[in-house]
C-alpha positions as protocol buffer text, in pm:
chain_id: "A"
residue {
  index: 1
  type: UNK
  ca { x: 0 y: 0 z: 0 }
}
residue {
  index: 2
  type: UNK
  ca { x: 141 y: 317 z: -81 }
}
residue {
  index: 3
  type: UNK
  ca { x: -5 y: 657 z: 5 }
}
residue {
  index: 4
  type: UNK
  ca { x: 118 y: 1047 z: -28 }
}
residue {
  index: 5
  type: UNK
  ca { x: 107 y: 1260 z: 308 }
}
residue {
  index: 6
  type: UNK
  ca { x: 207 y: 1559 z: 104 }
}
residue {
  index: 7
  type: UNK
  ca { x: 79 y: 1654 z: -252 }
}
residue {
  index: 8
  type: UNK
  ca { x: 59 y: 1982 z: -373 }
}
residue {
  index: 9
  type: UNK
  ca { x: 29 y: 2153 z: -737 }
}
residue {
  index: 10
  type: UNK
  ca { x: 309 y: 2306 z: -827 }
}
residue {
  index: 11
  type: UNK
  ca { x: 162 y: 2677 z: -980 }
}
residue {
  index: 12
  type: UNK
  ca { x: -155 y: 2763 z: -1041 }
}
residue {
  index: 13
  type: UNK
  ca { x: -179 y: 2572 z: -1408 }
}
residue {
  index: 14
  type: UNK
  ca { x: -389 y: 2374 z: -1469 }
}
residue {
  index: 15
  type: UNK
  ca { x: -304 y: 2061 z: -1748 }
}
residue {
  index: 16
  type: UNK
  ca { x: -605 y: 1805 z: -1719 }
}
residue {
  index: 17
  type: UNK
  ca { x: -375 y: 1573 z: -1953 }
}
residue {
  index: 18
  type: UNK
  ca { x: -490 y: 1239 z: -2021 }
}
residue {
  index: 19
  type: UNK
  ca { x: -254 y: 1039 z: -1815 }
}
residue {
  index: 20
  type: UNK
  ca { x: -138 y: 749 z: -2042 }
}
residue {
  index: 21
  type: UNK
  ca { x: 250 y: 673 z: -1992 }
}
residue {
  index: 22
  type: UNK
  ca { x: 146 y: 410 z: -1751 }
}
residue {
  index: 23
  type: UNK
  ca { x: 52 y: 125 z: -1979 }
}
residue {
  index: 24
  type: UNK
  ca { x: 373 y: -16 z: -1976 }
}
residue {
  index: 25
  type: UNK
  ca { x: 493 y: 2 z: -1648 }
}
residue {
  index: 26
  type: UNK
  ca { x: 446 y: -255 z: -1346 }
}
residue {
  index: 27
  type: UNK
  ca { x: 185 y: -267 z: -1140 }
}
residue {
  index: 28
  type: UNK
  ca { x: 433 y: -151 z: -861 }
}
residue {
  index: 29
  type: UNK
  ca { x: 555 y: 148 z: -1080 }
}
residue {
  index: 30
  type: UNK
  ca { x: 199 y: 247 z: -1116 }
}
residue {
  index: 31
  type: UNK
  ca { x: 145 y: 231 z: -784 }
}
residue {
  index: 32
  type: UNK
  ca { x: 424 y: 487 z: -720 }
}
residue {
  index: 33
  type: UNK
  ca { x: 322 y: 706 z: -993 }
}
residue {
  index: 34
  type: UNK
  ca { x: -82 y: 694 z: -946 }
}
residue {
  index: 35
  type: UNK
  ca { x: -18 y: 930 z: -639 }
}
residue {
  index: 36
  type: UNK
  ca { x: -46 y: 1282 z: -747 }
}
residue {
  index: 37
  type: UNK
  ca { x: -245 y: 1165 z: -1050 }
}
residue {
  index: 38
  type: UNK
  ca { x: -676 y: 1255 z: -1071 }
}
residue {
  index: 39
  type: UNK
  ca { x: -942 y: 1045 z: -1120 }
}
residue {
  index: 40
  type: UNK
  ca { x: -1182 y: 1232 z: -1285 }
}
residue {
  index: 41
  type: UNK
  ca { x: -1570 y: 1111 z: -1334 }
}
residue {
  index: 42
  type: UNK
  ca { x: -1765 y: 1270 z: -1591 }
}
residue {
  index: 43
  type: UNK
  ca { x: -2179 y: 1252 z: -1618 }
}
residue {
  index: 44
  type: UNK
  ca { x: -2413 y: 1473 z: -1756 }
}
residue {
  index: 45
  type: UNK
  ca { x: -2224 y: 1798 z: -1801 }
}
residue {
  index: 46
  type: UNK
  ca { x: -2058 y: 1751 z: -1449 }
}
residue {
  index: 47
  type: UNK
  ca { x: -1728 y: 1657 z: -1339 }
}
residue {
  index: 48
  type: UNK
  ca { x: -1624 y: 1521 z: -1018 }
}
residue {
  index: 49
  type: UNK
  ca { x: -1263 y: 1458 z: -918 }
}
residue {
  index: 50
  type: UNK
  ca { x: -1063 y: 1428 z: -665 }
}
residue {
  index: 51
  type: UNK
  ca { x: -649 y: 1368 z: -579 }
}
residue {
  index: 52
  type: UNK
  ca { x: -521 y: 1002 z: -589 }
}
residue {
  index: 53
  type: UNK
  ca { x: -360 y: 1027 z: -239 }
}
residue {
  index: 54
  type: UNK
  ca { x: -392 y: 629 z: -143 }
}
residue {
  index: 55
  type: UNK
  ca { x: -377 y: 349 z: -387 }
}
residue {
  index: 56
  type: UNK
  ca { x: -297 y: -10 z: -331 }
}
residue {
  index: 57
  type: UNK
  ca { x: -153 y: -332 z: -545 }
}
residue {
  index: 58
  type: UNK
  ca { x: -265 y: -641 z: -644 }
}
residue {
  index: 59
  type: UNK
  ca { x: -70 y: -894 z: -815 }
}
residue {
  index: 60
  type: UNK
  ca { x: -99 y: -1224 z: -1049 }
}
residue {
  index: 61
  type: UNK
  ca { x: -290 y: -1567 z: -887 }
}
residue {
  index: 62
  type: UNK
  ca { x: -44 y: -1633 z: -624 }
}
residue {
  index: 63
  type: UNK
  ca { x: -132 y: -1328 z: -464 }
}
residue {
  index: 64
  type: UNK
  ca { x: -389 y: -1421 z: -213 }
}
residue {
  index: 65
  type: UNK
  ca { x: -530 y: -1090 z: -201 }
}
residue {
  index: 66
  type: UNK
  ca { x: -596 y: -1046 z: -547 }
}
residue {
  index: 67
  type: UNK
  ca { x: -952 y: -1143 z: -681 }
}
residue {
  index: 68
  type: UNK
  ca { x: -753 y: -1374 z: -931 }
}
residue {
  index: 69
  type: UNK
  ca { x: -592 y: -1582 z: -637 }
}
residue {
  index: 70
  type: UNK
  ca { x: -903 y: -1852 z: -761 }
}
residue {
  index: 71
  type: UNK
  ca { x: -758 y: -1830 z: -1120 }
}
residue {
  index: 72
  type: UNK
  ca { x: -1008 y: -1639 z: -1406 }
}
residue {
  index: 73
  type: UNK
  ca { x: -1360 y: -1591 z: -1361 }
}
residue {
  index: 74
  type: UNK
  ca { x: -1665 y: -1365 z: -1523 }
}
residue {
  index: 75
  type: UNK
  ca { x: -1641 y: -1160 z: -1280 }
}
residue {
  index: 76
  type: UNK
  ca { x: -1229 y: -1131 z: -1243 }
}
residue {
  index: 77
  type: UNK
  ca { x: -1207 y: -1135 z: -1632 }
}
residue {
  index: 78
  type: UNK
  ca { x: -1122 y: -743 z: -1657 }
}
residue {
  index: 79
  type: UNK
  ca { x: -795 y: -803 z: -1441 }
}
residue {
  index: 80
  type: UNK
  ca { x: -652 y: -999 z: -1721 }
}
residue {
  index: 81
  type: UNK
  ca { x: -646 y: -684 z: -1913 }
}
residue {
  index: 82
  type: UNK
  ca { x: -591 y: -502 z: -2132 }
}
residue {
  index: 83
  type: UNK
  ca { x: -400 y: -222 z: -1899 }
}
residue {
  index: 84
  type: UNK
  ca { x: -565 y: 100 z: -1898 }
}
residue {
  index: 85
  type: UNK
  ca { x: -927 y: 7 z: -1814 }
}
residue {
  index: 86
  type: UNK
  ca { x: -1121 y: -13 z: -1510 }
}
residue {
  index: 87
  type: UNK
  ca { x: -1179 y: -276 z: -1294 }
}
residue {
  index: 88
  type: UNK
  ca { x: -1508 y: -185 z: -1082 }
}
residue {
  index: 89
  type: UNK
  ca { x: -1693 y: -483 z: -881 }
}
residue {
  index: 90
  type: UNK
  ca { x: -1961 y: -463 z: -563 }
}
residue {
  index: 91
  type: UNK
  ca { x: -1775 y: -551 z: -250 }
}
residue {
  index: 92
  type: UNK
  ca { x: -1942 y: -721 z: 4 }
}
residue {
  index: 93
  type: UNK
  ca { x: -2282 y: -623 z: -183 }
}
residue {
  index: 94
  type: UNK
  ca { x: -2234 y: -250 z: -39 }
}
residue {
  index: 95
  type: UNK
  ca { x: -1974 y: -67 z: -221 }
}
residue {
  index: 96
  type: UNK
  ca { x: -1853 y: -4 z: -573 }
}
residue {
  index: 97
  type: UNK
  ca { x: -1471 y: -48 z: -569 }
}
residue {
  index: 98
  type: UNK
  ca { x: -1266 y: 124 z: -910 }
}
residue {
  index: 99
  type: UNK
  ca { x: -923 y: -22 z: -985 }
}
residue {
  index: 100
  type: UNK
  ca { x: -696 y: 87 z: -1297 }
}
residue {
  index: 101
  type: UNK
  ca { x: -609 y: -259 z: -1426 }
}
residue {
  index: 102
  type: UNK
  ca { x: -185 y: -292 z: -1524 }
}
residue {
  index: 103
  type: UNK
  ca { x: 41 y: -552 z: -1686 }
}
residue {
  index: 104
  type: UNK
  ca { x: 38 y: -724 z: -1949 }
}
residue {
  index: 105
  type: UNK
  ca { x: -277 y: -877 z: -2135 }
}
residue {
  index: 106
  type: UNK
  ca { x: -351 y: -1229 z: -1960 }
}
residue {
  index: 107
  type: UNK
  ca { x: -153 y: -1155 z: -1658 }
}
residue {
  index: 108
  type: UNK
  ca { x: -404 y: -1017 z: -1360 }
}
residue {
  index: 109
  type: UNK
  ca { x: -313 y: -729 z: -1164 }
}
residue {
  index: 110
  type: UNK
  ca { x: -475 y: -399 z: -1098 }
}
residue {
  index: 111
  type: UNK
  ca { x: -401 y: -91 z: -845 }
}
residue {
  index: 112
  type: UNK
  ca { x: -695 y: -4 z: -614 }
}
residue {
  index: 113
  type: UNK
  ca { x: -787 y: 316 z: -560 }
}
residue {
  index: 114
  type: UNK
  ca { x: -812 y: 368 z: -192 }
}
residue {
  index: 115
  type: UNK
  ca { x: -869 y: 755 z: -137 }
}
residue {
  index: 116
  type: UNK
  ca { x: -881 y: 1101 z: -276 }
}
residue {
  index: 117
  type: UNK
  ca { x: -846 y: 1434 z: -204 }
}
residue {
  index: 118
  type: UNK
  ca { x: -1179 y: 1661 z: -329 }
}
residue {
  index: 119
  type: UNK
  ca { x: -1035 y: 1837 z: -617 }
}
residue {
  index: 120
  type: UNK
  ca { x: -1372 y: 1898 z: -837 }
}
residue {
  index: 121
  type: UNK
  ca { x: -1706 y: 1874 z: -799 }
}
residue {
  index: 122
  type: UNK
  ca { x: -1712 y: 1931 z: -402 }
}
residue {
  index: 123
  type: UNK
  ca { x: -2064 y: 2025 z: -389 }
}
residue {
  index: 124
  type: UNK
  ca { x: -2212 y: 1714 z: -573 }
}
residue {
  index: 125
  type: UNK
  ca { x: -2013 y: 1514 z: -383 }
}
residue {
  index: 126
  type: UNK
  ca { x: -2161 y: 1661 z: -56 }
}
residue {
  index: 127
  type: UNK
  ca { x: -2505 y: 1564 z: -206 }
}
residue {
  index: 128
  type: UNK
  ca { x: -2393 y: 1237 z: -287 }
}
residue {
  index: 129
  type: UNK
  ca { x: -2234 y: 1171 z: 52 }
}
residue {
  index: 130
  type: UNK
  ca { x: -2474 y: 1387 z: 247 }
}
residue {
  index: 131
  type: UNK
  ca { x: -2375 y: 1492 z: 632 }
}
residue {
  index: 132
  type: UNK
  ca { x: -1971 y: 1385 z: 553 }
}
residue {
  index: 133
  type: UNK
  ca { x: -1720 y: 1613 z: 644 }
}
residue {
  index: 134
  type: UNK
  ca { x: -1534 y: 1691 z: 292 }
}
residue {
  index: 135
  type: UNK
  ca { x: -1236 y: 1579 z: 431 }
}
residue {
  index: 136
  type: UNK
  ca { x: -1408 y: 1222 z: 473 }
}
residue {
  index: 137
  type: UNK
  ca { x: -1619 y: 1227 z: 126 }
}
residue {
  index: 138
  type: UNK
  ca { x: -1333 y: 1005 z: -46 }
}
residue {
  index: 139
  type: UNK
  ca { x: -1170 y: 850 z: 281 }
}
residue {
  index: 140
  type: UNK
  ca { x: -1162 y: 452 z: 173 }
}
residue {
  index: 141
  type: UNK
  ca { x: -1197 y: 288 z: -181 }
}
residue {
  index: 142
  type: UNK
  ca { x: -1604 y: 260 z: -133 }
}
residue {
  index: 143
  type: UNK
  ca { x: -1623 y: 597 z: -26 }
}
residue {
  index: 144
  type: UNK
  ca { x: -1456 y: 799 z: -352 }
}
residue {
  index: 145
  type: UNK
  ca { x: -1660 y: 561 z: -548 }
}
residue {
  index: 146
  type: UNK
  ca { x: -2025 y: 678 z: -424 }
}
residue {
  index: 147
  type: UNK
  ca { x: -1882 y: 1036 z: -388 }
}
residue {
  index: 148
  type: UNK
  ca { x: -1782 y: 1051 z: -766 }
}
residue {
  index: 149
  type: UNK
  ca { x: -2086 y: 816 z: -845 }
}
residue {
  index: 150
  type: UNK
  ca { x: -1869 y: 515 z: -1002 }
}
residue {
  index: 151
  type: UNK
  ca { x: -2046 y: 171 z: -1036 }
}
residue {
  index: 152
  type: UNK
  ca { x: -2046 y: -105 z: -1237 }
}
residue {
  index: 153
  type: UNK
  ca { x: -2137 y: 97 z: -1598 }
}
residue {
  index: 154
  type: UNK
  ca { x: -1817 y: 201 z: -1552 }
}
residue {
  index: 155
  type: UNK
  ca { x: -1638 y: -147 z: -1527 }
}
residue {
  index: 156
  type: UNK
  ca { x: -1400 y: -183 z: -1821 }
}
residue {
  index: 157
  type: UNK
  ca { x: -1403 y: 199 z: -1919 }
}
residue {
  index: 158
  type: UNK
  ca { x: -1085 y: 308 z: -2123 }
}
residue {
  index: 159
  type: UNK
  ca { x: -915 y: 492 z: -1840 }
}
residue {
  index: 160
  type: UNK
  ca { x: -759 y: 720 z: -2049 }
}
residue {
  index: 161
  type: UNK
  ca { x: -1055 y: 874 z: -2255 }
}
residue {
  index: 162
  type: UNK
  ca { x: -1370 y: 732 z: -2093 }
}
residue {
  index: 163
  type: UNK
  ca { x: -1630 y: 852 z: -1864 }
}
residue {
  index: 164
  type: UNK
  ca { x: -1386 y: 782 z: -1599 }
}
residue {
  index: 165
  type: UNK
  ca { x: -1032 y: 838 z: -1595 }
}
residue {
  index: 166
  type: UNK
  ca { x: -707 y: 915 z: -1475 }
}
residue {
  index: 167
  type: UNK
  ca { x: -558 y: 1277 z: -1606 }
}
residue {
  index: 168
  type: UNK
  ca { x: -231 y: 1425 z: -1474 }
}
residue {
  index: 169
  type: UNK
  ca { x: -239 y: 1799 z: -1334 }
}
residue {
  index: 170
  type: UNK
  ca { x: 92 y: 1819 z: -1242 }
}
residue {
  index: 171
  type: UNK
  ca { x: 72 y: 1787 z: -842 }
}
residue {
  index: 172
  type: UNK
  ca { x: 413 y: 1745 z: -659 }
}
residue {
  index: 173
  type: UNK
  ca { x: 382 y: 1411 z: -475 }
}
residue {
  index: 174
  type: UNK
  ca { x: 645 y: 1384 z: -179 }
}
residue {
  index: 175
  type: UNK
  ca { x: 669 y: 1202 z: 180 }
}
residue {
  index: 176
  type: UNK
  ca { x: 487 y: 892 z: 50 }
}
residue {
  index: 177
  type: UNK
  ca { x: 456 y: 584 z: 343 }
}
residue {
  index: 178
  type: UNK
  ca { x: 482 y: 230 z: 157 }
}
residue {
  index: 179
  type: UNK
  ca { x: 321 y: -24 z: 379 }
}
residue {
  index: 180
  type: UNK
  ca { x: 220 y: -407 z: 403 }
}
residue {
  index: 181
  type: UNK
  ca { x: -116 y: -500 z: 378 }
}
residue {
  index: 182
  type: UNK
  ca { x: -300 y: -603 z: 677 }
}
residue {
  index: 183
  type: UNK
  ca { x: -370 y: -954 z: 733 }
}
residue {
  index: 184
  type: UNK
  ca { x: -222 y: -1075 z: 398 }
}
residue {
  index: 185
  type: UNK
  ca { x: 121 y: -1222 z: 359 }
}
């Protein structure tokens, strides 16, 4: 698990650049370099978004973690790529979940969002996460979901032009914490 104590922009432009150069990396490069990046949700003339500040990796069947630990299934397929897309599933029937799927074609692994920092969009957020202090309205993986309103429609979107995706304004990531998961080997 990796995630950024300190992000900040840089000056006061403003890129909103389709971020791409990922595609070919590791899943444990993209987890470094998803910090600082924005997930952006688009719907009906509004835009929410918010600052990638917590993202974690999951990698390949022999990680037991990993929805692929079982081997390939309907509902695992979009981890076996192609990288660039969305991975979105229900977990635990509650909560909408949105990873950016990495490696190779036929090779699972993804990087779960885990939280955000508001960047667009506050006040349809609020409305979305009503009586949630904005710092909380993308605390935890379900959490950024609802507050950007990501669900499964949005499973296998083209993260770099779809509805949803990941676009790189230029924040300065620095003091990042890399940690074990909890509970998992």
């Amino acid at each position: 698990m990796a995630k950024c104590r300190k992000c900040q922009t840089p000056g006061p432009q403003d890129s909103r650049t389709p971020w791409v150069s990922w595609h070919d990396l590791s899943t444990l490069d993209v987890l470094r370099a998803i910090l600082g990046k924005v997930l952006v949700h688009e719907r009906r003339g509004r835009r929410t978004s918010g600052l990638i500040v917590e993202a974690e990796a999951y990698i390949g069947e022999d990680d037991p973690a990993c929805h692929a630990a079982a081997g390939l299934t309907r509902r695992n397929a979009p981890l076996y790529g192609p990288p660039g897309r969305a991975y979105v599933y229900l977990n635990y029937g509650m909560h909408y979940l949105v990873n950016a799927v990495t490696e190779r074609e036929g090779f699972p692994a993804a990087v779960l969002i885990r939280a955000l920092v508001p960047h667009e969009g506050v006040d349809l957020m609020r409305r979305r996460r009503p009586g949630v202090p904005d710092t909380r309205l993308c605390s935890g993986p379900g959490n950024l979901a609802r507050a950007l309103g990501i669900d499964l429609r949005h499973n296998l979107v083209d993260l770099a032009s779809g509805s949803v995706r990941l676009e790189d304004h230029r924040f300065d990531v620095t003091d990042v914490v890399y940690s074990p998961r909890i509970g998992i080997r």
